[in-house]
C-alpha positions as CSV (number, residue, x, y, z in Angstrom):
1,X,89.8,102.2,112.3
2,X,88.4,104.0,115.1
3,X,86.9,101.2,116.5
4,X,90.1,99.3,116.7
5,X,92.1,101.9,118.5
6,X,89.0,102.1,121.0
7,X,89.3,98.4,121.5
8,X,92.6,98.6,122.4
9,X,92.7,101.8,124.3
10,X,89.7,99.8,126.4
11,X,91.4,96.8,126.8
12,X,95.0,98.7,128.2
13,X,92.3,100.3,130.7
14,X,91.1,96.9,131.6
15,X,94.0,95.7,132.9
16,X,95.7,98.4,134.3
17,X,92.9,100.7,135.3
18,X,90.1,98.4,136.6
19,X,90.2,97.6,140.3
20,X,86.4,95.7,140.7
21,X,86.2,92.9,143.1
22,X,83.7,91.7,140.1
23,X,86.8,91.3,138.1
24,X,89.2,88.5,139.4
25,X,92.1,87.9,137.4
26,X,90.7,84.3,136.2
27,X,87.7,86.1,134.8
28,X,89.2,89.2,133.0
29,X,86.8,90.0,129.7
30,X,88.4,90.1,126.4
31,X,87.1,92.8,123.7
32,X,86.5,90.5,120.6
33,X,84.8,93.7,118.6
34,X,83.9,97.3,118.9
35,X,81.5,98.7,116.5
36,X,81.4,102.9,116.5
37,X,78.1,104.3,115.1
38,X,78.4,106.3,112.2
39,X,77.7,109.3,114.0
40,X,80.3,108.0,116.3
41,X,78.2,109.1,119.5
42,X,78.4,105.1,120.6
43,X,80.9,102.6,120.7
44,X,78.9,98.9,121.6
45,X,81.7,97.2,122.7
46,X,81.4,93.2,122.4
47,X,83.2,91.1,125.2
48,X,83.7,87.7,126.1
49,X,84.5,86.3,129.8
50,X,85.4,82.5,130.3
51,X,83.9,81.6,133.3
52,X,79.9,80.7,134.5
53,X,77.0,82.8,133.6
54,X,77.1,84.5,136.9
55,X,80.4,85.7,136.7
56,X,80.2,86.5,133.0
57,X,77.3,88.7,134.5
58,X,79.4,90.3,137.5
59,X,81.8,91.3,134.9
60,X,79.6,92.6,132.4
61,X,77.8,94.5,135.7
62,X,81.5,95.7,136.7
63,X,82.1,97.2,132.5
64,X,78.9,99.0,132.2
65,X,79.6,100.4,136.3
66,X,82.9,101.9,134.7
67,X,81.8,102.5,131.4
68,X,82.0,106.4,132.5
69,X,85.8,106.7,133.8
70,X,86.7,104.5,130.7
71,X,85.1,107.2,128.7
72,X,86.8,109.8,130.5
73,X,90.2,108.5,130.2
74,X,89.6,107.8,126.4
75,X,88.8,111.0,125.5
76,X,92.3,112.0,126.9
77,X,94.0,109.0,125.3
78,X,92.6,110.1,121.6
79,X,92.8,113.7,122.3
80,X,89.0,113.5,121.5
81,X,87.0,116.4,122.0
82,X,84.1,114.0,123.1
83,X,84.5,110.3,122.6
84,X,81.7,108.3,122.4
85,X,79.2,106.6,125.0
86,X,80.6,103.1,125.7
87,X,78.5,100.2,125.9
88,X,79.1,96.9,126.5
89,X,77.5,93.6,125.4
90,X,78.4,90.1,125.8
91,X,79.1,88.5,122.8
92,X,76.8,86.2,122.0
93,X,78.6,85.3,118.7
94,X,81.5,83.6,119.8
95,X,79.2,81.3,121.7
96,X,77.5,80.9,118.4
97,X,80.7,80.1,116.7
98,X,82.1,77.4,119.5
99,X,78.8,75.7,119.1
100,X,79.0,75.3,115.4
101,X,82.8,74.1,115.9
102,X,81.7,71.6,118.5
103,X,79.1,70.2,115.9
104,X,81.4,70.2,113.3
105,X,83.9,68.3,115.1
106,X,81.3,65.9,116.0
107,X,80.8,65.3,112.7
108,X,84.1,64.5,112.0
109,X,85.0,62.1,114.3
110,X,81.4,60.5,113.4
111,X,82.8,60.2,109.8
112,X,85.6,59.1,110.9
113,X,84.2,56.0,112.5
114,X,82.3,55.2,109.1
115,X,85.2,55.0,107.2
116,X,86.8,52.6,109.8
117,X,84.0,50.4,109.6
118,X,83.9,50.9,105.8
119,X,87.6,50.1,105.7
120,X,87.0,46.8,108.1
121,X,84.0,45.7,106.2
122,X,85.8,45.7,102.4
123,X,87.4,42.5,100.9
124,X,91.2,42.9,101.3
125,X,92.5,41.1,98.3
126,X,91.2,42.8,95.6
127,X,91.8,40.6,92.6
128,X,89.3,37.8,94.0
129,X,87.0,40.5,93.6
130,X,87.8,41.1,89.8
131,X,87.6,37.5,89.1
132,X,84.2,37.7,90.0
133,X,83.3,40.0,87.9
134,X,85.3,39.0,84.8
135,X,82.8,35.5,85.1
136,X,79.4,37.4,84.8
């Protein structure tokens, strides 16, 4: 519960808040998870940023540099006495996740074609094919 109302405290701050040349409006990160530790002294924050690796990386550079003002301001926002230390991490899952999809789909369309060529390959009058086997 705590980790959702951090993840949308964050992401209010990333829009409205963030002023980094790192951050152009094409390349905003999205917060896809936040876990809190148990003790709830850190909150790893998981993003995702479409663009190329470099920028994904000036982003993720331009997070962690304003971890500390986010932290700030989220302590006032949850009338915390101390939230936790914000880190953030590029989420590798999602990446994970389109792959698999990609492959998947792949597969699809690959079985797809088999059953076309399946379909074009099959006698289309079927009752030549049960006189055949009514003479053996």
């Amino acid at each position: 519960m705590l980790g959702s109302t951090i993840q949308r405290e964050l992401a209010g701050m990333i829009l409205r808040d963030l002023n980094d040349p790192r951050l152009p409006a094409s390349a905003l990160p999205s917060i896809t998870r936040v876990k809190v530790s148990t003790d709830l002294s850190v909150a790893d924050v998981y993003v995702t940023v479409m663009g190329t690796p470099g920028q994904q990386n000036a982003a993720l550079m331009a997070l962690k540099h304003s971890a500390g003002m986010m932290r700030a301001k989220l302590t006032k926002a949850l009338t915390l006495r101390v939230a936790p230390y914000i880190k953030f991490h590029l989420d590798e899952q999602l990446k994970k996740e389109l792959a698999l999809m990609d492959v998947l789909q792949k597969v699809h369309e690959e079985n797809e074609e088999l059953d076309r060529r399946r379909a074009a390959h099959t006698p289309e009058d079927p009752t030549t094919d049960d006189a055949d086997h009514s003479e053996r």
